[in-house]
C-alpha positions in Angstrom: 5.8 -21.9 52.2 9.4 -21.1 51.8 10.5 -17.0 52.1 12.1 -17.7 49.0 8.9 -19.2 47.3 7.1 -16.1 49.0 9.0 -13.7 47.5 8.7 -15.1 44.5 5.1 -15.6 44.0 4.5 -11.8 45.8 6.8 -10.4 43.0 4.6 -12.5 40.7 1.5 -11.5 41.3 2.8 -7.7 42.1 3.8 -7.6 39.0 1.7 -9.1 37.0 -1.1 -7.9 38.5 -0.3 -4.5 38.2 0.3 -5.2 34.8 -3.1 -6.4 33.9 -4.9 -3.6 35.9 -3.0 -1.2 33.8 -4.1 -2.9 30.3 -7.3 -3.5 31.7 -8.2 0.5 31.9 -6.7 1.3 29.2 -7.9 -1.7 26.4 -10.7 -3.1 28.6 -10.7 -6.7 31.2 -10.7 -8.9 27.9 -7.7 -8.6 27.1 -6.6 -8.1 30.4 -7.5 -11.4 30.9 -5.7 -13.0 28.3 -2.4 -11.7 30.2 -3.4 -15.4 32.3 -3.0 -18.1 30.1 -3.9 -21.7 31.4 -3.2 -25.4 30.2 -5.3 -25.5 27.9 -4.3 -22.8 26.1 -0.9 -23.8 26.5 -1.9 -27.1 24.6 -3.9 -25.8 21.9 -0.9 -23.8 20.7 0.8 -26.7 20.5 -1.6 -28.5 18.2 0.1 -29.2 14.7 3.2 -27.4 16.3 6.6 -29.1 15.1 7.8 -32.0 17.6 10.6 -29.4 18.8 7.9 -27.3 20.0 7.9 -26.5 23.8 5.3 -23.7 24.5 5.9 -20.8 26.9 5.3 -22.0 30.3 6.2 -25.1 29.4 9.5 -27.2 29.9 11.7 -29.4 28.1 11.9 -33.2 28.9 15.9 -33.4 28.3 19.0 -31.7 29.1 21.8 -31.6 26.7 24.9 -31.0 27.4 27.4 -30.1 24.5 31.2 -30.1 24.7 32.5 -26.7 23.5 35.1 -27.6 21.2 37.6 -24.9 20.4 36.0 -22.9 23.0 37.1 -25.0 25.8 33.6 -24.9 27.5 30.3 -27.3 28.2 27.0 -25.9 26.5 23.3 -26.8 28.0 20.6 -27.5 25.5 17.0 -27.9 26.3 15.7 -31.4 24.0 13.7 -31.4 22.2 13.8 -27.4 21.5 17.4 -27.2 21.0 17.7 -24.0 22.9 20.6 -22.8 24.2 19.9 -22.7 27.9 23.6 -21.8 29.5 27.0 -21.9 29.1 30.0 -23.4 31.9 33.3 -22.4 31.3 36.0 -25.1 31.4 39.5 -25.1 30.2 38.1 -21.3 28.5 38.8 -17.6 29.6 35.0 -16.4 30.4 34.3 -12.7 31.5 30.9 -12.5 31.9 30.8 -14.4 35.2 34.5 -14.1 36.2 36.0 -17.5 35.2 39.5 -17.2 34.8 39.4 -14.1 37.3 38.1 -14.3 40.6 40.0 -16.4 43.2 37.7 -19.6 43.5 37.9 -19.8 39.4 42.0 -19.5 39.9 41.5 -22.5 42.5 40.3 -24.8 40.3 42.4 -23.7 36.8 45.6 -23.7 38.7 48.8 -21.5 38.6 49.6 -20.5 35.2 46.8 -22.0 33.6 46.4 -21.9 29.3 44.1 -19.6 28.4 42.9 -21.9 25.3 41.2 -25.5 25.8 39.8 -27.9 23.5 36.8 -29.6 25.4 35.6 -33.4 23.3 33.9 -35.9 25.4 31.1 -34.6 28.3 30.3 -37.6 30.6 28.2 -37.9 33.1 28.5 -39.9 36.4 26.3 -43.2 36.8 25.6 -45.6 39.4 24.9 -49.3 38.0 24.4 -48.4 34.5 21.9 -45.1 35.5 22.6 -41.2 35.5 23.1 -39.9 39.3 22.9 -36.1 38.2 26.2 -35.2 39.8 28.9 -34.6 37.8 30.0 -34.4 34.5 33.6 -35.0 32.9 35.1 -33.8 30.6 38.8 -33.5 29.0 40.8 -30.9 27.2 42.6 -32.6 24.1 44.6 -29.3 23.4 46.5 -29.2 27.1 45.7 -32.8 28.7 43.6 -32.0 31.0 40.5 -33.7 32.4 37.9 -31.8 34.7 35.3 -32.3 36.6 31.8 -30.4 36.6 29.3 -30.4 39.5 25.9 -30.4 38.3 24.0 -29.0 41.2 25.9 -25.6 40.9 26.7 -25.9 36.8 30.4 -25.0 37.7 33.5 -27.3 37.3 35.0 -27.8 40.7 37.9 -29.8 40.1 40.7 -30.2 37.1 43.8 -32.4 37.4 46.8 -32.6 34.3 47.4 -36.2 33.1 51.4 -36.6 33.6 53.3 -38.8 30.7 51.0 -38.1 27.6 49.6 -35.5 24.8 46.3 -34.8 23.2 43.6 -36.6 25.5 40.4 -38.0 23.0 38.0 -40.9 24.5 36.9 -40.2 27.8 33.9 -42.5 29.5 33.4 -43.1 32.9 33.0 -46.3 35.1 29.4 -47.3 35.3 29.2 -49.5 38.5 28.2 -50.1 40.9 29.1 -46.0 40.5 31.2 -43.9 38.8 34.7 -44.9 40.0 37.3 -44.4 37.5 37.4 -42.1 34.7 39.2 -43.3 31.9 40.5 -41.3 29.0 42.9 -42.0 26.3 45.6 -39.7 25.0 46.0 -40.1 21.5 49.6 -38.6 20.6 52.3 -41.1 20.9 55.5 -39.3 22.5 59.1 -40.3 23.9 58.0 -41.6 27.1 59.3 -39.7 29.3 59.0 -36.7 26.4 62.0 -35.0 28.2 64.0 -34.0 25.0 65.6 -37.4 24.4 64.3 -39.7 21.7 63.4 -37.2 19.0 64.2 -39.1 16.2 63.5 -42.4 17.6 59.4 -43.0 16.7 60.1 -46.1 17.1 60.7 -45.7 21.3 57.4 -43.3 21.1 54.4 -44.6 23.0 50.8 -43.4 24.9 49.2 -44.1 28.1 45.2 -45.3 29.0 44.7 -43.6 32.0 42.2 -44.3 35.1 41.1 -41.3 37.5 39.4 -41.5 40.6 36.1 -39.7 39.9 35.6 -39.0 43.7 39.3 -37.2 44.4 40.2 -36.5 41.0 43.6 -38.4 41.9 44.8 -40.1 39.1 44.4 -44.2 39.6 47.0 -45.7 37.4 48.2 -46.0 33.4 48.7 -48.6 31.2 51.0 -48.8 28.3 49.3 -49.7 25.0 50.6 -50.5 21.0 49.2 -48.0 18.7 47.7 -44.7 18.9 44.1 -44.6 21.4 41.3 -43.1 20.1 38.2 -43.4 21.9 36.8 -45.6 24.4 34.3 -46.7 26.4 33.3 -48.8 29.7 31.2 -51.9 30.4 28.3 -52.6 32.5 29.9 -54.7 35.1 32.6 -52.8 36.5 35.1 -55.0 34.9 36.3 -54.1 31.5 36.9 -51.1 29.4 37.5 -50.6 26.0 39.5 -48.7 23.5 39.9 -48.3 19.3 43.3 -47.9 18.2 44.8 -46.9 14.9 48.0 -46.5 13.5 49.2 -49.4 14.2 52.3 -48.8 12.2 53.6 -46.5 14.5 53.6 -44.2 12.1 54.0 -39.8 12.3 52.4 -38.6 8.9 49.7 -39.8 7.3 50.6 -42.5 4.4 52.2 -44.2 7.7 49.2 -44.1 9.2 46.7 -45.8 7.5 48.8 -48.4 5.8 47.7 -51.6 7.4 44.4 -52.8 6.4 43.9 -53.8 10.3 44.3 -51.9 13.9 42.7 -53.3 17.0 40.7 -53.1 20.0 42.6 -53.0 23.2 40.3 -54.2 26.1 41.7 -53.7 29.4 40.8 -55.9 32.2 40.2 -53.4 35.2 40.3 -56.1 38.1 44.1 -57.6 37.1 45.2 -54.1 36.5 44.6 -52.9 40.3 45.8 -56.4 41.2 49.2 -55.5 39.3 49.2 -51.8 41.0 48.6 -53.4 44.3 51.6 -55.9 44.1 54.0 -53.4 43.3 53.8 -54.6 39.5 54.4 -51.5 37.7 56.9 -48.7 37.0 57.1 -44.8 36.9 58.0 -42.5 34.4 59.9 -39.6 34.9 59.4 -37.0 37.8 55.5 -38.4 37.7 54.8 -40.6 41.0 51.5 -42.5 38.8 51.9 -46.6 38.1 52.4 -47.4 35.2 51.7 -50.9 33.9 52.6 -52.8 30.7 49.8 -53.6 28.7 50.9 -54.1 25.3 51.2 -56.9 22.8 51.4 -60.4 25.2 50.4 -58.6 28.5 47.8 -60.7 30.4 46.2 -57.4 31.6 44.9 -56.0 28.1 43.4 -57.8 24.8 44.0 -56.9 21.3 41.0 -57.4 18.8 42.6 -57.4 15.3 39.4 -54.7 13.7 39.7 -52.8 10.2 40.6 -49.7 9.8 41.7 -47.1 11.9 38.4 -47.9 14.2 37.2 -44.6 15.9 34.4 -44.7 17.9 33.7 -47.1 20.2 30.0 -47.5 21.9 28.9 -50.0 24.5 24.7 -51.2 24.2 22.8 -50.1 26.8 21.9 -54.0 27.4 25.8 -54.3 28.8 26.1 -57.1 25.9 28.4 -55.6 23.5 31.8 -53.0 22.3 30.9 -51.6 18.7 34.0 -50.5 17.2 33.3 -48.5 14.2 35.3 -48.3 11.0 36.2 -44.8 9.7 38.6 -46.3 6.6 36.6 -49.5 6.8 32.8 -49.4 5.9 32.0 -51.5 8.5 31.6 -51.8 12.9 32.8 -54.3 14.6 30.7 -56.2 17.3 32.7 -57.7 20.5 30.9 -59.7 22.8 31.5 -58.9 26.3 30.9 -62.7 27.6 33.0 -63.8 25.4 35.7 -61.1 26.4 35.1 -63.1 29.8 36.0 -66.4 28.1 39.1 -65.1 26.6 40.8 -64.1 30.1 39.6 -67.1 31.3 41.7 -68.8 28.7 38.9 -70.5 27.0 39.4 -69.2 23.8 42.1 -69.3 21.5 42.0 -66.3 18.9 41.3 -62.8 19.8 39.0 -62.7 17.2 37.0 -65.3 19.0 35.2 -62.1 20.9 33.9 -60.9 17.5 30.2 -61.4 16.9 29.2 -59.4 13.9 30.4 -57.0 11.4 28.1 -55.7 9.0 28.5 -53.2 6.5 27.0 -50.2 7.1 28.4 -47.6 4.5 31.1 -45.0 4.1 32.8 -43.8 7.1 31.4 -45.5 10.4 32.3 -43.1 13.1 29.9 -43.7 16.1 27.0 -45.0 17.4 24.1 -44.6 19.2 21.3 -47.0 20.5 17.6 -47.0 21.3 17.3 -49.4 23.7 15.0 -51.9 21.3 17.5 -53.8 19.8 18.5 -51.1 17.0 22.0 -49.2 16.4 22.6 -45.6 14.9 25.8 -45.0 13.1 27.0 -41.9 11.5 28.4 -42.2 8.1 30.7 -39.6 7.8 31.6 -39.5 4.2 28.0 -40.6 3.2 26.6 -37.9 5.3 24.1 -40.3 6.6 22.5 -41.8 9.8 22.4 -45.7 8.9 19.7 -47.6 11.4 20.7 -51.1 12.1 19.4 -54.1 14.3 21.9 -56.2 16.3 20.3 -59.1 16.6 20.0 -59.5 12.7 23.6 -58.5 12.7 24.7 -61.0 14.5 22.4 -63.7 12.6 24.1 -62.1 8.9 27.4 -62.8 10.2 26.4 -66.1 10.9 25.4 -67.2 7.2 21.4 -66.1 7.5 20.7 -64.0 4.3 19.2 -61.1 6.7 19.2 -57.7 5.7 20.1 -56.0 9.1 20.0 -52.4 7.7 16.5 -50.4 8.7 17.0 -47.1 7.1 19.4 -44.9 5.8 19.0 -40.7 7.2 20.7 -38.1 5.1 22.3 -35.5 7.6 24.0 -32.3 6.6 27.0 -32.6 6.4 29.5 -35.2 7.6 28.3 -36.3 11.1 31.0 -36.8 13.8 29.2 -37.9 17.1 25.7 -39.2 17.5 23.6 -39.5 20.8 20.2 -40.5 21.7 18.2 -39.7 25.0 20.2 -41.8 27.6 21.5 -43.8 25.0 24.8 -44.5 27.2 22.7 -46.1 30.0 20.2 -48.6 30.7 18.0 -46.2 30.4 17.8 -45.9 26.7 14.1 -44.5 25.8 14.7 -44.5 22.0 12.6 -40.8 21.5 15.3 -38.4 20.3 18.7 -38.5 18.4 21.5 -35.8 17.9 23.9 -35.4 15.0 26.6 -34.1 15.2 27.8 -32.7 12.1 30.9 -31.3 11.0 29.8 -29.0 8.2 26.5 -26.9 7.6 26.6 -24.9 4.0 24.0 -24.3 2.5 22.2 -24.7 5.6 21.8 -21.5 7.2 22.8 -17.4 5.9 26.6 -17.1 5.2 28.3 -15.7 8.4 31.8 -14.9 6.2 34.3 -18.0 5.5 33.7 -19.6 9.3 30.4 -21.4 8.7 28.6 -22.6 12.2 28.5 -26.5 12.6 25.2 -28.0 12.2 23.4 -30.0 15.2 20.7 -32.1 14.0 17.4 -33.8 16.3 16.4 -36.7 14.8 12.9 -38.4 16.0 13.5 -42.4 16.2 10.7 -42.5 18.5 9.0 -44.3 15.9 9.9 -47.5 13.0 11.5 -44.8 10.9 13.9 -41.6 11.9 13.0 -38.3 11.3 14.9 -35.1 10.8 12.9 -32.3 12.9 15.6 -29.4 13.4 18.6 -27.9 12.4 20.9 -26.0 14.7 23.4 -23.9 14.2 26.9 -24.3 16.7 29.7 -22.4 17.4 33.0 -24.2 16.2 32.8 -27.7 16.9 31.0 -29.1 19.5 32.4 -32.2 18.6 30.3 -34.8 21.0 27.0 -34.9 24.0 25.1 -36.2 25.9 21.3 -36.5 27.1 19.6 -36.8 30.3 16.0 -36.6 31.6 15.3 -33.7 33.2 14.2 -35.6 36.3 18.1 -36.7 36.6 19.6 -32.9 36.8 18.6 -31.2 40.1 20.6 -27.8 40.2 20.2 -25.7 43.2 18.3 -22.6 42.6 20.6 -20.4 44.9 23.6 -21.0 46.4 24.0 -23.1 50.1 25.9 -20.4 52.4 28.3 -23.5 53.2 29.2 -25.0 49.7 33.2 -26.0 49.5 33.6 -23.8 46.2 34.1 -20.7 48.0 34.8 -22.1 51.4 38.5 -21.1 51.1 37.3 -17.5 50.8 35.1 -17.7 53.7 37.5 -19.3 55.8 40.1 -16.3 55.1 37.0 -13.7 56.0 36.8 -15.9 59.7 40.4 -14.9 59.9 39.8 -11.3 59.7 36.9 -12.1 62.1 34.5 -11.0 59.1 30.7 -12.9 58.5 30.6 -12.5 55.0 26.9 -12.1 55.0 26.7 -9.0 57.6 30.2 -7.4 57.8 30.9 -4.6 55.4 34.6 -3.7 56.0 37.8 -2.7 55.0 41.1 -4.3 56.5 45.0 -3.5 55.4 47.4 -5.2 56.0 50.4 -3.6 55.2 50.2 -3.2 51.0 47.4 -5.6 51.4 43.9 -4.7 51.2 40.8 -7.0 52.0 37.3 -5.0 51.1 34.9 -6.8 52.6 31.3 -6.0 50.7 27.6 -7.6 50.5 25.2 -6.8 48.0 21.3 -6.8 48.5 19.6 -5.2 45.4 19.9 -2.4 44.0 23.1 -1.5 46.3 26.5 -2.4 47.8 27.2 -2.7 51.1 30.1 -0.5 49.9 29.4 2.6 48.0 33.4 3.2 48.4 36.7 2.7 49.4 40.2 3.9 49.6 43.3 2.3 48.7 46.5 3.7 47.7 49.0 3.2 44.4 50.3 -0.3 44.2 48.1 -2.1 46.6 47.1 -5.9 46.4 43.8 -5.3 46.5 41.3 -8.5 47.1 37.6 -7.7 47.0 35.0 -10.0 49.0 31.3 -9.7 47.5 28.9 -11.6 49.0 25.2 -12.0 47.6 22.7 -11.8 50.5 19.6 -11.6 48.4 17.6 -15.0 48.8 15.6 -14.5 45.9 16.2 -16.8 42.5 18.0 -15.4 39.8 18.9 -12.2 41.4 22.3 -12.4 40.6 24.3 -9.9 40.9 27.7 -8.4 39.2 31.5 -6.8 40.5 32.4 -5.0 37.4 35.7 -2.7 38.0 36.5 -0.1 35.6 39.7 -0.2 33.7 41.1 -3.4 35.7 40.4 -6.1 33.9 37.7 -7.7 37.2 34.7 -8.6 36.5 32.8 -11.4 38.7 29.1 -12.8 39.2 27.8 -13.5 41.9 24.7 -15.3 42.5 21.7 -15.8 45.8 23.5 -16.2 48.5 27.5 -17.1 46.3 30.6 -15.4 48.1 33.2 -14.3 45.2 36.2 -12.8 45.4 39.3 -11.3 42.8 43.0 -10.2 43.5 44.0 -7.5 41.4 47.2 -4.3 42.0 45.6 -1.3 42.1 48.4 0.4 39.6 46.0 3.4 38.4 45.8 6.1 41.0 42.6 8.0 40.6 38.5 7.7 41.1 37.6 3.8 39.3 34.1 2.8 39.5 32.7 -0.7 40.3 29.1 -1.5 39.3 27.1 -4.3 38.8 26.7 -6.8 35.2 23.4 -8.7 35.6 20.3 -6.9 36.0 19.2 -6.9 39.1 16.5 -3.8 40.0 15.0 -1.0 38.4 17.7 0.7 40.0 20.5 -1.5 38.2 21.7 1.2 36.6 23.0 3.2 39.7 23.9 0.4 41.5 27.4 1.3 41.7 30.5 2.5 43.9 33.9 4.2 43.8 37.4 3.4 44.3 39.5 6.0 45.3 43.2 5.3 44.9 46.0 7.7 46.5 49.2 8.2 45.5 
């Protein structure tokens, strides 16, 4: 047995032995007793429980993870309790464990980094057509950013700024034979380059498709595209990925917008792009060093599928068959078939529309959809407020001539659903148990918290022939889109490796000073420089002071050496603005001036000990 499983079970069964020895002499070994619960206790609770029910003691089979919205950060749900299990902040400011203030946070924002974010479309990496648990993307629409998040530590690690465009929307990553590329679309169409010139001329405005290399984070290449993107979406073979466009009229407000009666599809063929790039076909824009190809109207390298109106989502099936491109102004989807997207570039049809294998009516508003891996489709309905169940097959048959009614079920949802997701929906994997809704409005739903109402996540069971509604849940602003993954395909660490590359950089500057940051305790100046070296074992410091004097840089190195899970521990310095965490066995450090002469105490934020409370030290700054 591991120390760190030893120390666990010894607290354990201190602890809770202890506790039933106390109760036991004071109320008798009955209930004492009952302290211990077993299985099947644990299942008899759960007999006529609701289907979100997940006892204590017991786990939940899904992880969610929710873009943030507004709040720039990723949210982790447990499915199907819908519990909030953590939060990781992304483009977003967050005190309670530092981001935005130590160094290793300030790493991965960058210099001057905007302290707002608007996080859309989580992702997670795949190889052929399956969740690998490593990372998750993500993009900020609000400042055109695109980040990565490693899911063994829950942090993001890595975020790059997409030169050339505005407002990133669809982001999906390549599915084989892994995660490659990362594409995203950026919606906005600007002066290209948006250097002041052009103002006035919409007509000279355009937007980019770009591709990022999900391993370096080093963006690929960009292609110029007609129209305004949306959102998009990858196939199964490495070869194709796909995009919904709208405004077609080049318009900038909205009776412009939505004049046409049809947009399009742009699918852009991967393989002849990188050919392109590779032969020097392509041009820059700007200071910006990225290749930039042409892909729009005529260009070999991208197809245009004439779809009504103003599509918005678009969705592959987890069979690696089909693009559904759904509506929004249109009731209807749009069903490309990916073989035939191979006969097109293989000049073996003649009409774009060749590609187009179905389009049934589903309702008001088709936004996005989900599948189940049997055959059937979810789409959200935004201005019906409903869930409409279809099959494809039928689908396909009805757009054929067959008088088939392809429609299952209609769901009423409340209110407006944006985004829909089932359990590993986006992925072979499709199981068909549980399905989110994402909805835009709430109302009546839950008690009035002032004009700002919460959004309202819904679970859905489709497990079954019909769908059920099983839970409401309450968000903050809009979470806007998820995704959900077996819990067998997550595997965070449950303390930190002593030699993880996130605070590597640190480490390597404490070699310098000839410091082990697990051992040393130590305080080095270097002119108006100040290093304070410090570990942490609970409930103390390794550091109960130290003394710097008036305008200082003053960089403070904590370093966890407990090896127990979730002892985390906190750097909190009064009146300075630092506050850090810093988990079993994490290094963390912060830069800050010490401007404030006089005695400032540092203690720590996450309970720790019994002792918590006087863990805590001083620093004394001089004149």
């Amino acid at each position: 047995m591991s120390q760190d499983k030893k120390d666990r079970v010894g607290f354990t069964r201190r602890t809770f032995l202890g506790a039933g020895a106390a109760v036991a002499g004071a109320a008798g070994v009955g209930y004492a007793s009952s302290l211990f619960r077993t299985v099947a206790d644990v299942r008899a609770e759960t007999e006529g429980a609701p289907k979100t029910h997940v006892a204590p003691g017991e786990l939940d089979e899904y992880y969610g993870f929710w873009s943030g919205g507004q709040t720039g950060e990723l949210r982790i749900y447990g499915i199907p309790s819908m519990r909030e299990l953590n939060r990781i902040p992304v483009f977003n400011f967050d005190g309670a464990i530092g981001w935005g203030i130590t160094n290793e946070s300030r790493r991965v924002l960058g210099e001057n980094f905007p302290l707002n974010g608007d996080a859309h479309h989580p992702h997670m990496s795949q190889i052929d057509g399956h969740y690998d648990g490593r990372y998750i993307y993500i993009q900020d629409k609000a400042n055109t950013r695109v980040a990565r998040i490693r899911c063994d530590i829950m942090r993001t690690d890595r975020i790059v700024t997409i030169p050339n465009v505005t407002a990133l929307h669809g982001l999906r990553v390549q599915r084989v034979p892994k995660t490659g590329y990362i594409f995203v679309n950026a919606e906005f169409r600007v002066p290209q380059p948006n250097d002041g010139r052009d103002l006035e001329n919409p007509e000279k405005y355009g937007t980019l498709f770009t591709a990022i290399d999900g391993e370096t984070m080093e963006i690929a290449w960009q292609v110029q595209v007609d129209g305004n993107l949306d959102n998009t979406d990858a196939d199964y073979y490495g070869r194709y990925a796909a995009s919904c466009c709208y405004n077609s009229e080049g318009g900038t407000v909205l009776a412009e917008m939505m004049r046409n009666e049809r947009d399009w599809v742009v699918i852009f063929n991967t393989e002849r792009i990188e050919a392109a790039v590779k032969a020097g076909n392509y041009t820059t824009i700007g200071d910006s060093e990225v290749p930039v190809v042409d892909g729009r109207h005529g260009s070999d390298l991208t197809l245009y599928v004439p779809t009504p109106k103003s599509p918005h989502g678009l969705n592959t099936s987890p069979d690696g068959k089909y693009f559904c491109a759904n509506g929004k102004l249109s009731p209807t989807c749009t069903l490309i078939d990916i073989d035939r997207v191979d006969e097109w570039f293989a000049g073996k049809l003649k009409e774009p529309r060749d590609v187009v294998v179905a389009e049934p009516e589903l309702g008001l508003g088709p936004l996005h959809t989900a599948y189940d891996g049997r055959g059937n489709a979810y789409t959200t309905l935004f201005i019906d407020s409903q869930i409409v169940k279809w099959n494809i097959a039928d689908a396909i048959r009805a757009y054929n001539g067959e008088p088939v009614d392809y429609i299952r079920q209609k769901l009423d949802v409340h209110y407006q659903p944006g985004h829909n997701h089932t359990t590993l929906g986006e992925t072979r994997d499709a199981d068909g148990k549980w399905l989110v809704s994402l909805n835009k409005f709430s109302k009546d739903r839950f008690l009035a918290t002032g004009p700002l109402h919460p959004e309202n996540d819904q679970l859905i069971d489709i497990s079954g022939e019909t769908m059920e509604l099983v839970h409401d849940g309450p968000a903050y602003v809009e979470p806007h889109d998820a995704v959900l993954v077996h819990r067998s395909m997550v595997r965070p660490l449950r303390r930190w490796r002593r030699d993880d590359p996130y605070f590597a950089e640190t480490v390597a500057m404490a070699a310098r000073d000839g410091i082990e940051p697990t051992r040393d305790n130590k305080v080095i100046r270097d002119g108006n420089r100040v290093r304070v070296y410090m570990t942490t074992v609970a409930p103390v410091y390794g550091l109960t002071e130290f003394r710097v004097r008036k305008g200082d840089e003053v960089t403070v190195v904590v370093t966890n050496v407990d090896q127990v899970e979730d002892l985390t521990h906190g750097f909190c310095l009064t009146n300075h603005g630092v506050n850090m965490e810093i988990g079993p066995q994490q290094t963390s450090s912060v830069t800050f001036v010490a401007d404030k002469p006089g005695v400032h105490w540092y203690y720590c934020t996450w309970f720790c000990h019994a002792l918590h409370m006087e863990m805590r030290g001083r620093m004394l700054v001089e004149v």
